[in-house]
Structure formats: C-alpha cells, structure tokens
N, C-alpha and C positions, 0 to 999 in steps of 0.2 A: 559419681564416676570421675577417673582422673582424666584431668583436661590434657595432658602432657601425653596420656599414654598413647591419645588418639592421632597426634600429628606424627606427618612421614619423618623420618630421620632427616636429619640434613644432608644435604647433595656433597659427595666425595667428591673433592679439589685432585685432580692427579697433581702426582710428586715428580718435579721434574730435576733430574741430575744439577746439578749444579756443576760447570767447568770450572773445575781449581787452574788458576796460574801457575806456573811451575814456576818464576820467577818469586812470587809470592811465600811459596813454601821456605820451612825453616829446616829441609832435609837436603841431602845430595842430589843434583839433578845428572839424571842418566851416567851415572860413573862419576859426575864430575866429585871433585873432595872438596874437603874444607880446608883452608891453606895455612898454618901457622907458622913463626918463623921470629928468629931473633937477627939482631944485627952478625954476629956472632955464626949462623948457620953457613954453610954452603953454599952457594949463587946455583949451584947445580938442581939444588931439590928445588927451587923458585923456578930454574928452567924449564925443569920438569914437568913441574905445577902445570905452567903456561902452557906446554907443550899439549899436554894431555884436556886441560879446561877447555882451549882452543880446539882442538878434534873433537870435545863432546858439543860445544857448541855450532859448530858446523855441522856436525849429525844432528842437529835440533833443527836448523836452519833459523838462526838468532839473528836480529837485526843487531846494528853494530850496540845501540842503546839496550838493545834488551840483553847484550853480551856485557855491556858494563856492570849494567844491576844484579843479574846473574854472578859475575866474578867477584864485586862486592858482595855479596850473600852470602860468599863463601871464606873472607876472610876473618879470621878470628883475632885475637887478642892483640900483640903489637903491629900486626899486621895490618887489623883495621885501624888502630888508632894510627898509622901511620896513611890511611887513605883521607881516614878524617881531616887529618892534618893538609894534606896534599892539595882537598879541595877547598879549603879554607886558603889557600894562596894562589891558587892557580885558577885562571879565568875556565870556564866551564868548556867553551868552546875550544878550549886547548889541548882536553882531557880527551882520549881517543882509546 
C-alpha cells in the first residue's frame, strides 16, 4: 500500500488580497499623467500639469510627503533628471 495516498491533504492557507500602494505603482494615479517636458516647452503645460496632479491628489486625500513621491513618479525623462538634480542641492527640508 502507498503510504502517501492514506494521509489527509494538507490544510488550505486562505489567500489574502494583498493592498498595492498606489504611490508604489508604475502607472497613472486616478487621472493623474506622467509629466515630460524640455527647457524649450511652455511654462503653461507645467502649469497645467500641476494644476490638474494637485486636484487628483487632493481627491486622494495625499499627505503632503506622499504627494511629493507621487509627483515624482510621474516625472519622466529631463524632467526627472532635473528633480534628481534638484535634490542633490537642496536641503530636504526645503523641498515642499
């Protein structure tokens, strides 16, 4: 006889959701975009940007810190390298 066949199955673990950060994610949060932009662009579409990020972040109801990480998330290419730069000169507690 097989030994194996006689024992019960082992006990089902329930699967519990797991809560994704929405800061975490590498997609849009609720409307908000991802921001590109050259020296060269508009001041108006950066307006914009801000205008519209800021209104999804308050429908979120984002602490000021989780509204930075979040805005950062969403800047791409000279953009980001220009935030990179930003914190690499400027004291942390000055960044708002």
């Amino acid at each position: 006889m097989n030994p194996t066949a006689l024992q019960p199955p082992p006990p089902q673990v329930p699967v519990v959701p797991q809560v994704v950060d929405p800061i975490r994610l590498n997609k849009p949060l609720h409307g908000a975009e991802e921001f590109r932009a050259t020296a060269d662009d508009d001041a108006k579409q950066a307006e914009f940007w801000i205008e519209n990020t800021i209104r999804v972040f308050d429908e979120m109801s984002l602490t000021p810190d989780e509204c930075i990480k979040c805005a950062v998330s969403l800047l791409r290419d000279t953009t980001y390298n220009w935030w990179k730069t930003l914190i690499s000169v400027v004291p942390r507690e000055r960044i708002t």
